[in-house]
C-alpha positions in Angstrom: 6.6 -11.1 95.1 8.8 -8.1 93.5 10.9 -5.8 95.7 10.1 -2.2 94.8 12.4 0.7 96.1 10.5 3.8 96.9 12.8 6.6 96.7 12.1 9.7 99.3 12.8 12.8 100.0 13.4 13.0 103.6 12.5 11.7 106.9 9.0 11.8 106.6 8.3 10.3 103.7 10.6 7.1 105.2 8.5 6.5 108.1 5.4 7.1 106.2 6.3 4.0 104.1 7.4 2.2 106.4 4.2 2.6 108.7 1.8 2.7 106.1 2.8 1.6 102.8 5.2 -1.2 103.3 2.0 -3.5 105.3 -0.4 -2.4 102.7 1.9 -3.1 99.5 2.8 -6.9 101.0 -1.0 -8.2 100.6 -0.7 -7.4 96.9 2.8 -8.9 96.6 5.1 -6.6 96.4 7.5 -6.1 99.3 7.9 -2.1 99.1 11.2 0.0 101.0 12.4 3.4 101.2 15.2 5.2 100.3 16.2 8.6 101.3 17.9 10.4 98.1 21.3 11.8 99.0 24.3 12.7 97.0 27.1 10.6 95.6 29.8 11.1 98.4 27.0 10.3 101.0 27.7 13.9 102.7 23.9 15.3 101.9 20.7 13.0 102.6 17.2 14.1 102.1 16.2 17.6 100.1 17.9 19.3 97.8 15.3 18.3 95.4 16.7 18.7 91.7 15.4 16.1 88.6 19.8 15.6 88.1 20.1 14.9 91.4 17.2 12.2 91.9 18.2 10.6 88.4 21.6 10.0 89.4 20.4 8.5 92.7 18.1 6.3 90.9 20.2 5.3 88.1 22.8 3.6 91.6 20.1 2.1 93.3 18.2 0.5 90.2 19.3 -2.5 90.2 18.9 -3.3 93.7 15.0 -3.9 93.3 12.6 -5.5 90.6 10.9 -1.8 90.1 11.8 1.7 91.8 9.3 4.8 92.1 9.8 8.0 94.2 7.9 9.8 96.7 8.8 13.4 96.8 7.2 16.5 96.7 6.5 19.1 93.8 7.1 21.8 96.4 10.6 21.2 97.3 11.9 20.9 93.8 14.8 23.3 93.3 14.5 23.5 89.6 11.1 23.2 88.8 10.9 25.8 86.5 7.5 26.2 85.7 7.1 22.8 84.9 4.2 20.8 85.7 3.6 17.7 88.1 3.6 15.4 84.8 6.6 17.4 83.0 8.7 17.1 86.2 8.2 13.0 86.2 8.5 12.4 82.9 11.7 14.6 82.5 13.3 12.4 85.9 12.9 9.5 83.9 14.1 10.5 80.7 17.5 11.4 82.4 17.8 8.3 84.7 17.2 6.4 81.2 20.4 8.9 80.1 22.6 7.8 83.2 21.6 4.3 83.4 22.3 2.4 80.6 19.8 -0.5 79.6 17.7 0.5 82.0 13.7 -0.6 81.3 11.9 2.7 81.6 8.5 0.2 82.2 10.5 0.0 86.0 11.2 3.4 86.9 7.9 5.7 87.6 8.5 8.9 89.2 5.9 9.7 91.2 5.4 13.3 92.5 3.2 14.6 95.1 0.8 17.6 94.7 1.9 19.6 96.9 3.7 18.4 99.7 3.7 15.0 101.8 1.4 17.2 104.8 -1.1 18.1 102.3 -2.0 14.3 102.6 -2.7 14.9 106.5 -5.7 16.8 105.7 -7.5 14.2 104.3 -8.9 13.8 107.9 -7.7 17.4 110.2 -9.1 15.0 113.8 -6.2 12.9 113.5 -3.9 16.1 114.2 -4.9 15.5 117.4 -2.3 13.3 118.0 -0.5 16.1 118.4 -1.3 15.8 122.3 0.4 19.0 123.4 -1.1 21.5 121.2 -4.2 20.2 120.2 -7.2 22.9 121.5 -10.8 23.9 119.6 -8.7 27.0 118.0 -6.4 24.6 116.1 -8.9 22.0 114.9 -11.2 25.2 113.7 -8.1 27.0 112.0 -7.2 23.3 110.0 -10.9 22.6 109.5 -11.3 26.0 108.0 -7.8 25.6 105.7 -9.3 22.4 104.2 -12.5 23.6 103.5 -10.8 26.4 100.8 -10.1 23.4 98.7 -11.6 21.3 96.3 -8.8 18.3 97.6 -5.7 18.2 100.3 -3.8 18.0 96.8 -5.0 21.4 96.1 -3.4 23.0 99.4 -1.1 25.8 97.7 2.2 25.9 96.8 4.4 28.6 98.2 6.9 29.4 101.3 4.1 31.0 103.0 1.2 28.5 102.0 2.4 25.5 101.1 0.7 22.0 103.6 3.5 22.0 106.2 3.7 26.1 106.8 0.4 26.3 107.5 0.2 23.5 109.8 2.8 24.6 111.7 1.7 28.1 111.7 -1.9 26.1 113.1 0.2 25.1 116.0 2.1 28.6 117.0 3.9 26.3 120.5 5.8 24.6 118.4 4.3 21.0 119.0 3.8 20.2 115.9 6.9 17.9 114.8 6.7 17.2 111.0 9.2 14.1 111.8 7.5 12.9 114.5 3.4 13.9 114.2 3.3 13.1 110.2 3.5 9.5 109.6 1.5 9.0 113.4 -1.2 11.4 111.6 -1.2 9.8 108.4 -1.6 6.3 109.9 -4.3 7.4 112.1 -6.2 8.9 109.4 -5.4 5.5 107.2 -4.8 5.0 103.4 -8.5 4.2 102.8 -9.4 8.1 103.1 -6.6 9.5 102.3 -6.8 7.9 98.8 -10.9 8.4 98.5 -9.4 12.3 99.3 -6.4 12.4 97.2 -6.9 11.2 93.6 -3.6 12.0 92.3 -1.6 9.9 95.4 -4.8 7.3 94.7 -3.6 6.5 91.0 -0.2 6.0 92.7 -0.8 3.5 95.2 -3.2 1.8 92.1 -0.1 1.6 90.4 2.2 0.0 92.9 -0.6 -2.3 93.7 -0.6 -3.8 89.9 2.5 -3.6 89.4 2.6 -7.4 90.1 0.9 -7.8 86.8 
């Protein structure tokens, strides 16, 4: 069995590996764990989303695991510059190659998510209905009818006003919705089975950690 660190963005993304991930990963041998990116002096965990700062994480906690991947999103990177999905992976690796010497770029695969983590969540929209408090008809309708604009949940825009997460919390005007809280209980509900047959991109992901083994 191989130990692979999953490097993550925030909160979220922890307990989503944890929850989901983690059991999944251990019945093809590889005992998966997250950890939430933060700066050298420890002051600043989670966000702050830059391809120098992830590289310099990942270049300390390399050699704490067999491989390392990351699970962060495209839409919180601070200097993505008009690069794409592929560009911004490739480019993270090339500088944690930089920063850590020897390191086996065969090991290290950057993984980024189209668009956002929540964009996942509408593989299955019922499953927001663990989000007891505010779930009516009007909200299921309004995510429904958000889901059906797009050819995949990967295809859910990018933007402050449009990107996953702002439009399910603008779905949810009470405030119920709790991205920490509701996210990984929704993703779980809605299971990796579907969210994979929905999401191609996070599919070829998982398909990688899975054979990694080999």
């Amino acid at each position: 069995m191989i130990r692979v660190c999953i490097v993550c963005e925030g909160a979220t993304e922890v307990e989503f590996v944890k929850s989901c991930l983690v059991p999944h990963l251990l019945n093809h041998g590889v005992n998966a764990y997250p950890s939430i990116v933060q700066a050298p002096s420890g002051r600043h965990r989670g966000g702050r989303v830059t391809v120098d700062r992830l590289a310099r994480f990942i270049s300390h906690e390399y050699h704490a695991a067999d491989r390392l991947t990351t699970l962060v999103d495209y839409y919180g990177f601070q200097d993505a510059e008009g690069r794409t999905r592929n560009e911004l992976e490739r480019d993270i690796l090339d500088c944690v190659v930089r920063y850590a010497a020897g390191v086996d770029p065969r090991f290290v695969r950057p993984y980024v998510q189209m668009h956002e983590f929540e964009g996942l969540l509408f593989s299955d929209v019922e499953q927001f209905q663990y989000v007891l408090d505010g779930w009516d008809a009007d909200v299921r309708q309004t995510l429904i009818n958000i889901r059906e604009q797009f050819q995949t949940p990967e295809d859910i825009n990018n933007s402050r006003q449009t990107a996953p997460s702002k439009r399910i919390l603008a779905s949810f005007p009470d405030g119920s919705y709790s991205k920490t809280e509701h996210g990984p209980v929704i993703a779980d509900a809605i299971g990796l089975t579907t969210i994979r047959q929905q999401c191609p991109q996070f599919d070829g992901w998982i398909t990688m950690l899975e054979e990694w083994t080999k």
